[in-house]
N, CA and C atoms as an extended XYZ file, in Angstrom:
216
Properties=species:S:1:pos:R:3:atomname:S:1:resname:S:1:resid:I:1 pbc="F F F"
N         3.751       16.940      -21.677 N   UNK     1
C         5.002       16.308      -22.057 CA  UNK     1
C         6.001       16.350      -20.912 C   UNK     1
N         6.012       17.333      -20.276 N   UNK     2
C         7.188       17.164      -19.505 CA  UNK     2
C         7.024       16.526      -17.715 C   UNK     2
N         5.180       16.406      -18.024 N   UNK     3
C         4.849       15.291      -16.454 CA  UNK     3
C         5.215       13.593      -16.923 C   UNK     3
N         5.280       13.527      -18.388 N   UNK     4
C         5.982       12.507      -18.596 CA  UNK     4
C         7.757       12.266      -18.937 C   UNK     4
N         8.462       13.407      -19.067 N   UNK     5
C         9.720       13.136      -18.691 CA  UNK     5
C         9.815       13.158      -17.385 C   UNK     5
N         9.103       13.595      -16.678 N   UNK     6
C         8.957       13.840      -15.463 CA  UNK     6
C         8.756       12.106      -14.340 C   UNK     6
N         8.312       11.859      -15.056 N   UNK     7
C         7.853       10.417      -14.671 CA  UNK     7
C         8.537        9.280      -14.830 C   UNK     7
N         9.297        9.854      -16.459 N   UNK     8
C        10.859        8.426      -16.690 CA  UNK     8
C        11.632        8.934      -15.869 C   UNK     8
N        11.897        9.796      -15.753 N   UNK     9
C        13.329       10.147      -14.717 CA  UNK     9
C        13.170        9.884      -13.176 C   UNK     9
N        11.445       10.031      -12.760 N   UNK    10
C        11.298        9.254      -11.331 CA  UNK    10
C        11.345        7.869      -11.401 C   UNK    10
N        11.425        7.196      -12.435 N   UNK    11
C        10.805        5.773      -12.484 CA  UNK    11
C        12.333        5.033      -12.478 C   UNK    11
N        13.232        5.679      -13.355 N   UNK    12
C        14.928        5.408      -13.315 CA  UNK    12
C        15.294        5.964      -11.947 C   UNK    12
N        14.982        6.903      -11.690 N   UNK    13
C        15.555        6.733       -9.989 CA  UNK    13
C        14.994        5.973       -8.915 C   UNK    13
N        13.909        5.587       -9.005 N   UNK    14
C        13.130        4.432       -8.262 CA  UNK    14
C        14.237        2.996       -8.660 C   UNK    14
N        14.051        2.526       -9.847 N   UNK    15
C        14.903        1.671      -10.100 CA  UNK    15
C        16.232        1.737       -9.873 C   UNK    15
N        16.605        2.470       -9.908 N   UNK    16
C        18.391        2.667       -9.482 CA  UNK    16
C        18.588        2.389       -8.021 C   UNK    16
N        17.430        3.222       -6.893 N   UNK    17
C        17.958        2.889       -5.462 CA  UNK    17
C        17.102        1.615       -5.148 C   UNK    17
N        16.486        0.874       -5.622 N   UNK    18
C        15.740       -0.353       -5.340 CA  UNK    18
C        16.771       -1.677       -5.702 C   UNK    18
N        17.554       -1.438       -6.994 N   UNK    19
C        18.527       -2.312       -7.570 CA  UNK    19
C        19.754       -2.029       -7.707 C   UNK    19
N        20.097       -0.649       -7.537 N   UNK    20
C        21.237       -0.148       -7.534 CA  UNK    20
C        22.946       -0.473       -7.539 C   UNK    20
N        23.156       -1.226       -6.804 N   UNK    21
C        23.908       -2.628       -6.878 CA  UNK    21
C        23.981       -3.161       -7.471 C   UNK    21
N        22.674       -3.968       -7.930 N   UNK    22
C        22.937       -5.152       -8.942 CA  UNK    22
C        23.056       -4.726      -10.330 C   UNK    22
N        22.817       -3.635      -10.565 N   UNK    23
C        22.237       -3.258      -12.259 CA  UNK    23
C        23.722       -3.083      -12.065 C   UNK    23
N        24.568       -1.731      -11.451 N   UNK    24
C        25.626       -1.168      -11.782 CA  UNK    24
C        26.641       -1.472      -10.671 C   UNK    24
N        27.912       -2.501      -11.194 N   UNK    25
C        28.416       -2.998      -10.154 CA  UNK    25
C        29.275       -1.858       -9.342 C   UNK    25
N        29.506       -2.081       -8.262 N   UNK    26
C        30.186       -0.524       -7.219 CA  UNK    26
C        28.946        0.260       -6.665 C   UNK    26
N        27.917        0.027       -7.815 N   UNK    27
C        26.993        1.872       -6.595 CA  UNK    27
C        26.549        0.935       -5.215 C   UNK    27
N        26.691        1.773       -4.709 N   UNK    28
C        26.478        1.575       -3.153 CA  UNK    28
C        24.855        1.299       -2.552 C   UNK    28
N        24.165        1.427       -3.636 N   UNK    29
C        22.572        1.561       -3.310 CA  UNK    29
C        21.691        0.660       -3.649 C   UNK    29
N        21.179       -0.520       -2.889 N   UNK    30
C        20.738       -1.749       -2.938 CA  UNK    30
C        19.242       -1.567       -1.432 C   UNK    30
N        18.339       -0.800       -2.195 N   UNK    31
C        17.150       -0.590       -0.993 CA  UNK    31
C        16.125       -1.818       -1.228 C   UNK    31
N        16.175       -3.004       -2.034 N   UNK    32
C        15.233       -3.864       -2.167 CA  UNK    32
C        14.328       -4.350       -0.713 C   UNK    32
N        15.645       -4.969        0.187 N   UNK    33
C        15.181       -5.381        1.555 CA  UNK    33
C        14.225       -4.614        2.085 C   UNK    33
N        14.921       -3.243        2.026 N   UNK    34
C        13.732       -2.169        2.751 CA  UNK    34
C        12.845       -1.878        2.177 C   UNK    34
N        12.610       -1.792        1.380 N   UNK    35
C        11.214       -2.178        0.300 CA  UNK    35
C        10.274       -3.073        0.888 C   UNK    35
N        11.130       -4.201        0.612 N   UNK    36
C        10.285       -5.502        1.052 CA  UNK    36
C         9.629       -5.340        3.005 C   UNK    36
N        10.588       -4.880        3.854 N   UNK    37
C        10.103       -5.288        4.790 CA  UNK    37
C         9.248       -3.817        5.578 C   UNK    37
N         9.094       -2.883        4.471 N   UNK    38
C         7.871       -1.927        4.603 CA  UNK    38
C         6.848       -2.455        4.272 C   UNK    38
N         7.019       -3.169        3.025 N   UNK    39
C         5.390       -4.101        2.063 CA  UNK    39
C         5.151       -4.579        3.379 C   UNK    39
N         6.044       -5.288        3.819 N   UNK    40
C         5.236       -6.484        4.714 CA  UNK    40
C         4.737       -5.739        6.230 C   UNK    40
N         4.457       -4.397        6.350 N   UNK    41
C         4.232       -3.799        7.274 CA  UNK    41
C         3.131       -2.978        6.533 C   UNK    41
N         3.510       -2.901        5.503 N   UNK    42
C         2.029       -2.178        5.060 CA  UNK    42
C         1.053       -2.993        4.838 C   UNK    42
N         1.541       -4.101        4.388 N   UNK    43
C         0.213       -5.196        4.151 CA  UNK    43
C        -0.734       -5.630        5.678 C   UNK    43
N         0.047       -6.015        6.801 N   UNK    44
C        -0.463       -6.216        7.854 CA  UNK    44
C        -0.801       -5.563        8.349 C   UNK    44
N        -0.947       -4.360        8.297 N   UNK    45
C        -1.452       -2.410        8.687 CA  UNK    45
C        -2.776       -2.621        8.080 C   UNK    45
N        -2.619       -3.055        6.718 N   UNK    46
C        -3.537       -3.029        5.906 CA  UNK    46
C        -4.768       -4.028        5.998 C   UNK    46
N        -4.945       -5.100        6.459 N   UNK    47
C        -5.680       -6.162        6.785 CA  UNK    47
C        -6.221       -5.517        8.020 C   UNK    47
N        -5.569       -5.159        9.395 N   UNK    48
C        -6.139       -5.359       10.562 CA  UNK    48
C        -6.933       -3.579       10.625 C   UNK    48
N        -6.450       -2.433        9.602 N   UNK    49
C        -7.668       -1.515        9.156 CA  UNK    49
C        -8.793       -1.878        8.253 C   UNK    49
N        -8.558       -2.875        7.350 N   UNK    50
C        -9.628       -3.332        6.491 CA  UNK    50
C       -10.619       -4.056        7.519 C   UNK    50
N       -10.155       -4.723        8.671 N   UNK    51
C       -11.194       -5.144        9.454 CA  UNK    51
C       -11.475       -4.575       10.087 C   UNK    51
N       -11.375       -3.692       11.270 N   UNK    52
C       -11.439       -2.904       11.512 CA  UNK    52
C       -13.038       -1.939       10.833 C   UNK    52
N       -12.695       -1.776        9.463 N   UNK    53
C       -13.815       -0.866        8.854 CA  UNK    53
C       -14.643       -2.154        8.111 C   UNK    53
N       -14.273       -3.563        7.910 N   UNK    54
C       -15.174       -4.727        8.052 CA  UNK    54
C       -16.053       -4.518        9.240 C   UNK    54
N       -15.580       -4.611       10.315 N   UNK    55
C       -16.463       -5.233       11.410 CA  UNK    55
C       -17.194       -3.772       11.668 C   UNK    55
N       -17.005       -2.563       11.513 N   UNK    56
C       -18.095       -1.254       11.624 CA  UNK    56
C       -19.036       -1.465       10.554 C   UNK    56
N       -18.831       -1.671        9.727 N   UNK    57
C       -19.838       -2.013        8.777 CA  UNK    57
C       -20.860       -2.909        8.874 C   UNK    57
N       -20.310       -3.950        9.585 N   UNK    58
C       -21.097       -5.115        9.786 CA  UNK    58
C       -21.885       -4.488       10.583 C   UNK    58
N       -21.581       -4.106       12.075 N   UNK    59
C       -22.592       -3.646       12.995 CA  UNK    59
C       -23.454       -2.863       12.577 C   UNK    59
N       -23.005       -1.501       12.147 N   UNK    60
C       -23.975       -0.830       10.913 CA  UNK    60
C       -25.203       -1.245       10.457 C   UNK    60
N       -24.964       -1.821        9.542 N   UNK    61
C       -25.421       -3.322        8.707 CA  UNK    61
C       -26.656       -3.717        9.401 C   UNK    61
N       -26.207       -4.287       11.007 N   UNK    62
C       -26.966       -5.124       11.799 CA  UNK    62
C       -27.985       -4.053       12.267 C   UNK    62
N       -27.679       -3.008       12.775 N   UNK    63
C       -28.226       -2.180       13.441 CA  UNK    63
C       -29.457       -1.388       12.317 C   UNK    63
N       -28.829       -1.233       11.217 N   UNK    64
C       -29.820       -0.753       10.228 CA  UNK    64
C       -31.697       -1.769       10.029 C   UNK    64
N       -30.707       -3.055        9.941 N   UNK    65
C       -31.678       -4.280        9.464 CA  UNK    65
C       -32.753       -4.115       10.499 C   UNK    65
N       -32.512       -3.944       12.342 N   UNK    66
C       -33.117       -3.864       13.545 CA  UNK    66
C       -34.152       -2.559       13.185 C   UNK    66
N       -33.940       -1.925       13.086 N   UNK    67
C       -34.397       -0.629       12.681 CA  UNK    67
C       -35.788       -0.970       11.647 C   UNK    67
N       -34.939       -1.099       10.569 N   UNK    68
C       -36.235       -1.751        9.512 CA  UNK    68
C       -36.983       -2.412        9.906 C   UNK    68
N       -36.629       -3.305       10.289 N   UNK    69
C       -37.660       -4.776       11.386 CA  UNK    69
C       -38.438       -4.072       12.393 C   UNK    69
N       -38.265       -2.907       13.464 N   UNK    70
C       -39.014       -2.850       13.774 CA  UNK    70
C       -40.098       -1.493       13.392 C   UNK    70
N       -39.739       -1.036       12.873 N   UNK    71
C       -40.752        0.039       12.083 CA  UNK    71
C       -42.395       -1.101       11.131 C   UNK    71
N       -42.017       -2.322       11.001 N   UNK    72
C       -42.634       -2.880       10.356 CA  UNK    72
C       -43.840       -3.367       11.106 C   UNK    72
C-alpha cells in the first residue's frame, strides 16, 4: 500500500514540474520543453545504439552461417 501512495505522490509531482504553469497559474515550473528536447536526444542515442548492436549481430550471424558451411 504505501509503494502505491508512494507512486501517486511521484506521479503528481512529475505532473506538476512538467505542466506546472499551465495547470496552476503563477507556479514558476513549466519543464515540458526540457522533456521534449531530452526525448529527442534519447531517441537518436537510441537508434544509432540499436544499430550499432544491429550491425554486430548481423556479422555474428554471417560469421556463424561460414562456420556451419564449412564444417559441412
Amino acid at each position: 500500500m504505501l509503494a502505491v501512495i508512494g507512486g501517486v505522490i511521484s506521479f503528481i509531482i512529475g505532473i506538476l514540474l512538467l505542466f506546472g504553469g499551465k495547470i496552476i497559474c503563477g507556479l514558476p515550473l513549466y519543464m515540458w520543453d526540457d522533456f521534449l528536447v531530452c526525448l529527442k536526444g534519447t531517441i537518436s542515442i537510441g537508434f544509432v545504439l540499436g544499430g550499432i548492436i544491429a550491425i554486430g549481430a548481423g556479422i555474428s550471424s554471417l560469421k556463424d552461417k561460414a562456420k556451419s558451411e564449412e564444417k559441412k
